[in-house]
KEFI-269475 format. One record per residue: z, x negated, y of N, C-alpha, C in turn; residue in three letters. Coordinates in steps of 0.2 Angstrom, whole numbers, plus 5000, padded with zeros to 4 digits. Example, Ala and Ser with C-alpha at 12.3 -4.5 7.8 and 13.67 -1.06 7.14 Angstrom:
BEGIN
503949344972503949384978503949344984Ala;503549364989503649324995503949365000Ser;
END
This chain:
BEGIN
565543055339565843115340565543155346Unk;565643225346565243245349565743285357Unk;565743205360566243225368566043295371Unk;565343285374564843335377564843405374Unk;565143405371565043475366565743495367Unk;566243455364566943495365567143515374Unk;567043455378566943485385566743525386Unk;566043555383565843635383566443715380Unk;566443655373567143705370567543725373Unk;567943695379568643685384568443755386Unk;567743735391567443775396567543855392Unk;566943855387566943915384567643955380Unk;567943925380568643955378569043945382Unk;568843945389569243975397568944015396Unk;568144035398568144085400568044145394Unk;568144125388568344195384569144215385Unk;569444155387570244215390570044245395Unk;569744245398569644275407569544335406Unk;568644325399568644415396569044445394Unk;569344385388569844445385570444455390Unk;570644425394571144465397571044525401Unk;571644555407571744605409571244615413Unk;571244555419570744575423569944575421Unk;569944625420569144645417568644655421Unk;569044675426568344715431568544725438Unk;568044735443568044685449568544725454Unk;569044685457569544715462568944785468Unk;569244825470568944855475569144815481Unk;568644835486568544795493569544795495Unk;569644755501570444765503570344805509Unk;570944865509571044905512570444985511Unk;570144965505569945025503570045065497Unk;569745105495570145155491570445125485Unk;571045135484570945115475571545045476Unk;571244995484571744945481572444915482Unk;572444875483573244865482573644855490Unk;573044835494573444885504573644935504Unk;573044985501573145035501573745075497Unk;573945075492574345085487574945075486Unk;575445015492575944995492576345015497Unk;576445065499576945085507577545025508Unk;577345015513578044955517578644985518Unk;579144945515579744995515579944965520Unk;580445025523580645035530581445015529Unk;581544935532582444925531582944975531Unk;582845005538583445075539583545125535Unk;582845135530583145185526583245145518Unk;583245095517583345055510584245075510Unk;584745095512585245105509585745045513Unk;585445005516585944955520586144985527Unk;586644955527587044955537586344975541Unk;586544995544586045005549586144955557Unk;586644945556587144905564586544835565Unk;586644795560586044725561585344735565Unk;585144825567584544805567584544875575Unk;585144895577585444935580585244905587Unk;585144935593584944925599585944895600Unk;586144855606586744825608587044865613Unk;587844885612588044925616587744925624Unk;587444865628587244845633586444905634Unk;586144945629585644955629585044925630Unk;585044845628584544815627584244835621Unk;583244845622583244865616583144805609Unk;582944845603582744795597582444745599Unk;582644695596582244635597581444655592Unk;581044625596580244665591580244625583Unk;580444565583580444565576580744605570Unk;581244615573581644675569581544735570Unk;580844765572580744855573580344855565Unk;580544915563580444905557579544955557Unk;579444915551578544915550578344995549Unk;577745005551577345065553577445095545Unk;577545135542577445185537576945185534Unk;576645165527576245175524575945205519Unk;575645285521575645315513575145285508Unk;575245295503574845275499574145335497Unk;573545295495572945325497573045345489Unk;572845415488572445435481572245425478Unk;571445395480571045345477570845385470Unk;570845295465570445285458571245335455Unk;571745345456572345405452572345445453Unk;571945485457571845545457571545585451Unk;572045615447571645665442572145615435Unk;572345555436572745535432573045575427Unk;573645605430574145655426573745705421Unk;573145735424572845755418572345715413Unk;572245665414571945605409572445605404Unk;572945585406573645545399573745625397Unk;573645675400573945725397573445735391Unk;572945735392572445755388571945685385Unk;572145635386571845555382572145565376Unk;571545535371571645535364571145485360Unk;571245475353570545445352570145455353Unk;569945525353569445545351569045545359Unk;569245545365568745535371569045475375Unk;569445425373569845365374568945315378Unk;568545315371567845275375567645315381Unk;567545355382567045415389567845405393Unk;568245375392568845385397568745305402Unk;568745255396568545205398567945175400Unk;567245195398566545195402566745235408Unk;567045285408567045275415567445265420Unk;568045215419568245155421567745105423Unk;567445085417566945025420566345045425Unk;566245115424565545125428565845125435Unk;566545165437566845155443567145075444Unk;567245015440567544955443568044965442Unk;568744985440569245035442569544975437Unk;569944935440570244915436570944905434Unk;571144945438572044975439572045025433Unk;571345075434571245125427571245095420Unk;570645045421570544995415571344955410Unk;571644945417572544905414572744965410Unk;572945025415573145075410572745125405Unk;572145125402571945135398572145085393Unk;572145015393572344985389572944995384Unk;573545005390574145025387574245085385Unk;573945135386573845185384573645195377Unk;573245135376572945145368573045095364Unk;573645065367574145025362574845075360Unk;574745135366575345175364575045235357Unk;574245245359574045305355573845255347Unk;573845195348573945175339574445165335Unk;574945125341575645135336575745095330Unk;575945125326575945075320575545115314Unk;574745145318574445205312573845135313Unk;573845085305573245045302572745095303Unk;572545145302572045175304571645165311Unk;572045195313571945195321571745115324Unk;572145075321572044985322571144975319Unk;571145035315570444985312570045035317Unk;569945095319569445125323569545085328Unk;570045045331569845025337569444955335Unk;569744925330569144855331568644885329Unk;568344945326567844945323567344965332Unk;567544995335567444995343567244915346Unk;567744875344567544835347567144785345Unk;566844815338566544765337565944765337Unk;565644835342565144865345565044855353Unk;565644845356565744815362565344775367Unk;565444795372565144755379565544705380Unk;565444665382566144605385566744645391Unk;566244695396566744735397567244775393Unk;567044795389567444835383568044805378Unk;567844715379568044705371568744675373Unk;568944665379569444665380570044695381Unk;569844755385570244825383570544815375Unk;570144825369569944835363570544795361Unk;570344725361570944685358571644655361Unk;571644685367572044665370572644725367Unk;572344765367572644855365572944835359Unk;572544805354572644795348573344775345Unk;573144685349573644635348574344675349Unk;574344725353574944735356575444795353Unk;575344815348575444855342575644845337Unk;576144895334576344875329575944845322Unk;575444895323575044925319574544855314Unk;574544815321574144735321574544685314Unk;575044695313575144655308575044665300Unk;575044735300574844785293574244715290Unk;574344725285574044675279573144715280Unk;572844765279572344795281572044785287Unk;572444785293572144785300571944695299Unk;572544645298572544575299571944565295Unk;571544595287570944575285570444605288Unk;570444655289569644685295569744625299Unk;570244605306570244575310570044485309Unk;569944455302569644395299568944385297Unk;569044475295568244485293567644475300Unk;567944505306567744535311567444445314Unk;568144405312568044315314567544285311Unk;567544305305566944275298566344295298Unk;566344355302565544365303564744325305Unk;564444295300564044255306563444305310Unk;563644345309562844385311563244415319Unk;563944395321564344415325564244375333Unk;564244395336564244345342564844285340Unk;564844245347565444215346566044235352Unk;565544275355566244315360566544355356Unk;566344385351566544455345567144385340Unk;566844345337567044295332567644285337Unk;567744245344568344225349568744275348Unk;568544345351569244385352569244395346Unk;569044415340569544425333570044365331Unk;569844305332570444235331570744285339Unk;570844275343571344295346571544365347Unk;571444385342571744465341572144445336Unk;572544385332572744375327573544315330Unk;573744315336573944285340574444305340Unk;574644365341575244385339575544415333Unk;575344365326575744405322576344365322Unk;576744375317577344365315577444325312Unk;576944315306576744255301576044255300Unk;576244185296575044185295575244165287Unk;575144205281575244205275574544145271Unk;574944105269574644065268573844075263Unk;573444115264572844125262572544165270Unk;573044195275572844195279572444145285Unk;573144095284572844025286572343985285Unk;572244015278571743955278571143985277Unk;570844075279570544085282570444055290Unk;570944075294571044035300570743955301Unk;571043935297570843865297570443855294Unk;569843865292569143855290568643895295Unk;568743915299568443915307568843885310Unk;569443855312569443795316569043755315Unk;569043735309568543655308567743665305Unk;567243745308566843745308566643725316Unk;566343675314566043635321565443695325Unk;565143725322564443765323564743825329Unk;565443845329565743895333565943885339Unk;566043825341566143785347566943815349Unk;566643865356567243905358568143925353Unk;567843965349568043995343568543965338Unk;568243885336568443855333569243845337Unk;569343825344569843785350570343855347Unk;570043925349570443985349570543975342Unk;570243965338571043985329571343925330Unk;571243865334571743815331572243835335Unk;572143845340572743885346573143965343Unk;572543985338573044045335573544025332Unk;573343975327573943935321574543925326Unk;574543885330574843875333575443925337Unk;575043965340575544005345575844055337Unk;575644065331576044095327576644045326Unk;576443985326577143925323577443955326Unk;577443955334577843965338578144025339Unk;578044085336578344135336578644145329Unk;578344095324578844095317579244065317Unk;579144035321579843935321580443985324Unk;580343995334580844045337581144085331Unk;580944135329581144185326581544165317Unk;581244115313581444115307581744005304Unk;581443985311581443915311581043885307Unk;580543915302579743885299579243865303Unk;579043785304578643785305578043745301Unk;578343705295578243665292577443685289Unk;577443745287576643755285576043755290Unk;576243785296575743805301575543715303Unk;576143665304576043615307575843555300Unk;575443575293575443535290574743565291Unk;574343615292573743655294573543605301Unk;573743605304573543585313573543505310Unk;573943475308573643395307573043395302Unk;573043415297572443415295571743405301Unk;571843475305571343505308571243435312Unk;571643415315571843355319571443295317Unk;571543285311571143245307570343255306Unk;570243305303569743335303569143345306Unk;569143385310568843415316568243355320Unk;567743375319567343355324567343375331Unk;567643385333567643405339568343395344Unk;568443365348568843335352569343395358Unk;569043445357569543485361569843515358Unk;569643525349570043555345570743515339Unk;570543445341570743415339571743395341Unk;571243395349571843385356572343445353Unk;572043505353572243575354572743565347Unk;572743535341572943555336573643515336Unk;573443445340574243405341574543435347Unk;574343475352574643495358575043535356Unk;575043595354575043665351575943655350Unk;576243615346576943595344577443585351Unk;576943565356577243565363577543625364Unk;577343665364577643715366578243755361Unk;578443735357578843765353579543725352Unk;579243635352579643595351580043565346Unk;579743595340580143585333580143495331Unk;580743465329580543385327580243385321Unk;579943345322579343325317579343265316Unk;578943235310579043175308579643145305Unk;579943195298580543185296580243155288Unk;579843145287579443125281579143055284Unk;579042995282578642945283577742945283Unk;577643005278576943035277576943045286Unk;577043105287576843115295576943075299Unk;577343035301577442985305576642945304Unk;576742925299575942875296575442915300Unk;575142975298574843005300574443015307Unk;575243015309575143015318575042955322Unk;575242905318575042815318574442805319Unk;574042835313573442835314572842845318Unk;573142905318572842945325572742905328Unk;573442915333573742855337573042775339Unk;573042735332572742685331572142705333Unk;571842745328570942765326570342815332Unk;570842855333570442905335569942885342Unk;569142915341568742895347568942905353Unk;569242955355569642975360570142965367Unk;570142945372570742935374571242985375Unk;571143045376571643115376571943115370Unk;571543105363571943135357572243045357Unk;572342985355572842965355573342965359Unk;573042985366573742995372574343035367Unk;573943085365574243145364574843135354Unk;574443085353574643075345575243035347Unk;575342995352575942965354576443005357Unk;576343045361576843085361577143125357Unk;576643155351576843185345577243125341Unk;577343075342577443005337578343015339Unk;578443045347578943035351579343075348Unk;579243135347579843195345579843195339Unk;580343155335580643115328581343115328Unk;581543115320582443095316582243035317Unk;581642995315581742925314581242895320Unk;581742885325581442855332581442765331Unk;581842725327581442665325580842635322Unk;580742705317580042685315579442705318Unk;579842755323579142775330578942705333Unk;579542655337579342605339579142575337Unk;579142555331578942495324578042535326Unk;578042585324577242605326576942595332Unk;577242605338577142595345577042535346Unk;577342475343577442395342576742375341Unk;576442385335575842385332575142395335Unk;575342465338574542475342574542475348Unk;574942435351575242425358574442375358Unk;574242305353574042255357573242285354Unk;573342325351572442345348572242395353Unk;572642435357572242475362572142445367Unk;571542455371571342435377571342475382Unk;571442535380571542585387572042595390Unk;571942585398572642565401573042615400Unk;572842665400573342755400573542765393Unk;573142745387573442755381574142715380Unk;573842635383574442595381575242635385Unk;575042655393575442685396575942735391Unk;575442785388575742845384576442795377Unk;575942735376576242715371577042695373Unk;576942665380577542605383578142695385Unk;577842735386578442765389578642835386Unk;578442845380578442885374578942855370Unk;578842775370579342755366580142755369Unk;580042755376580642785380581042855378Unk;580542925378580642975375580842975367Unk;580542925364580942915358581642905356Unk;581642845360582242815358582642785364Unk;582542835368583042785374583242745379Unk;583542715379583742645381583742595373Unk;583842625369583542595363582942545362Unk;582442595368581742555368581542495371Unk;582142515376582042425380581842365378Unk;582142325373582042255371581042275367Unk;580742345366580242355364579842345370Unk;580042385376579442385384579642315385Unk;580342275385580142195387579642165384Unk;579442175377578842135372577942175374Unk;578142215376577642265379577342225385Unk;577842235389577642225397577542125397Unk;577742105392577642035391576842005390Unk;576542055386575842065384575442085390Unk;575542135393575242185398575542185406Unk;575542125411576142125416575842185418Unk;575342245419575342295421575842345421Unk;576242315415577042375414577542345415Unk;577642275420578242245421578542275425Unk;578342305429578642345436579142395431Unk;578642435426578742495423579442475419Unk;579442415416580042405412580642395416Unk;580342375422580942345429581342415430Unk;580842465429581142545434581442575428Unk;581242565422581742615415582342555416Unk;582142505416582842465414583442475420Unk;583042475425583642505431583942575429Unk;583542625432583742675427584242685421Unk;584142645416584542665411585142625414Unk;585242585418585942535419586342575424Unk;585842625428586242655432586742715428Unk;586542725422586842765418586342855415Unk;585842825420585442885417585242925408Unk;585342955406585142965398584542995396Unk;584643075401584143105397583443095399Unk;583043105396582143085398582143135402Unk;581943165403581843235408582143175415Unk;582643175418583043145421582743065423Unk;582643035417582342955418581542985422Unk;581243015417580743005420580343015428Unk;581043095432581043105438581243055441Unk;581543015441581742945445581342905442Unk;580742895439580042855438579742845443Unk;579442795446578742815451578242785446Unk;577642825447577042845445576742765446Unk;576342715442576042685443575442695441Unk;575342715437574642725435574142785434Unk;573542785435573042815438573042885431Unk;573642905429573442935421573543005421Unk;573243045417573743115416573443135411Unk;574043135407573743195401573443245402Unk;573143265397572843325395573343395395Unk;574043385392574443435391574843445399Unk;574643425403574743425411575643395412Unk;576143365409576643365409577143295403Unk;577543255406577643185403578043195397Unk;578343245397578843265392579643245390Unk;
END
């Protein structure tokens, strides 16, 4: 498997969020024109609308104590919004790019945010307007492409059935960069749904290995759509039959992590078919990886059927070697199932005295009456040198 290479993927799809996000372009010096010293005036206590008495010299005329003199008056510098009020009055498509060029020529990045929003406001819900701007972006500087899709995403306009195929097409491109190829899969992040021919565009650049970056961003698209279809209509079942495959699939290890992570943040229970649970078993068992079976074990945890999580957890307990996977296994099975799981971590800890301590500290724990995992695990002490990939125990 190629570790060396998704390590690189990580890297590279960090620093395509960094493009595509807001901070585009470079802060101006501190306390000089334009930045945010300059720009903020210190409010003065005595005239915010409160008593005055707290901060009053004492009948005795002793004066204010110096901490309570209130701060020196700061008008705000004119700067890079000078001349503003006639920009929005007079910004339109048609001189939107020479409005923005020269934002970047100045560094102006306070203009750059609001041009952004600006031209999320001038597309609205007109698909036309949605395609002249990707067709902008798909000419674009790294400076540029940001503004471009960021505008986009934010728009009615983005979910139109015409804008979502330009914006697939824009990903499909191989004559495309892969900074062009990234922000198109993350111009697709905010829809509402992914129609399943959509998807499985999406999902056939996940599991092309050749895009690196790219690949990590549409599996994180699928995903954060789950998450906004699951909230919103409680489907999640197609997005997350997509992600396991990819999971399976995928040569590549940070897209892999990425495809079982992605459920984390939504939360839906999983594993209500014996199919799935198998699935995540194997993982679990197989995978070259130590992050993606951490990571399969946790998904193995949030289940209707928490005794066949541990009947699996039981299994590959004695075939893994790795102290931190076994760990994800010994304490996942907690999050599973409870106080349920204890007569399982005494058989655990029986094989591996590295988790006697650990089975000593849940067993205390649950006897003291503790239930919820969030709770068990805060009164855990850390024994071992581990941390997931998803930064957090669950």
């Amino acid at each position: 498997m190629k570790q060396t290479a998704s390590r690189v993927a990580v890297a590279l799809g960090a620093l395509l969020l960094l493009i595509l996000g807001a901070a585009l372009l470079a802060r101006r010096g501190p306390g000089g024109e334009g930045s945010e010293e300059s720009s903020n005036p210190q409010a003065d206590p005595a005239s915010a609308g409160g008593s005055a008495s707290a901060s009053a010299p004492t009948s005795q005329g002793v004066g204010m104590p110096k901490e309570l003199k209130p701060k020196q008056e700061m008008l705000p510098m004119p700067g890079c919004w000078q001349g503003v009020a006639e920009l929005d009055k007079n910004l339109s498509m048609a001189n939107f790019q020479q409005a923005l060029a020269a934002a970047i020529a100045g560094k102006d990045r306070m203009l750059a945010d609001y041009l952004q929003a600006r031209l999320t406001e001038l597309v609205g819900d007109d698909p036309q307007r949605a395609l002249q701007v990707l067709e902008w972006a798909q000419g674009a500087n790294q400076e540029e492409i940001g503004v471009y899709i960021e505008a986009v995403k934010a728009t009615a306009a983005v979910q139109r059935p015409e804008v979502v195929d330009r914006i697939l097409k824009m990903g499909e491109d191989k004559g495309a960069t892969l900074l062009h190829r990234g922000a198109a899969m993350d111009a697709l992040e905010t829809q509402k749904r992914l129609a399943p021919a959509t998807m499985a565009r999406v999902k056939a650049i996940a599991l092309d290995e050749s895009l690196d970056s790219v690949s990590w961003i549409a599996t994180r698209t699928i995903g954060r759509v789950m998450k906004e279809d699951y909230e919103r209509t409680g489907n999640f079942s197609p997005y997350w039959k997509e992600l396991m495959d990819i999971s399976e699939k995928s040569d590549d290890m940070a897209v892999r992590l990425m495809a079982l992570e992605m459920p984390s943040y939504s939360n839906p229970v999983i594993g209500k078919d014996a199919q799935e649970l198998e699935r995540l078993a194997r993982l679990m068992r197989t995978d070259t990886e130590r992050d993606v079976r951490e990571m399969a074990a946790f998904r193995l945890a949030v289940t209707e059927q928490p005794d066949k999580a541990l009947e699996y957890y039981r299994d590959a307990f004695p075939q893994e070697h790795d102290e931190c996977v076994r760990w994800a296994i010994f304490r996942f099975a907690v999050r599973a199932a409870g106080a349920g799981a204890m007569p399982l971590l005494q058989q655990l800890a029986a094989q591996d005295p590295r988790f006697l301590q650990d089975y000593q500290d849940f067993q205390k724990l649950y006897a003291e009456g503790t239930v919820d995992f969030a709770r068990v695990w805060m009164g855990k002490e850390e024994r071992h040198n581990c941390l997931m990939e998803e930064g957090a125990p669950h």
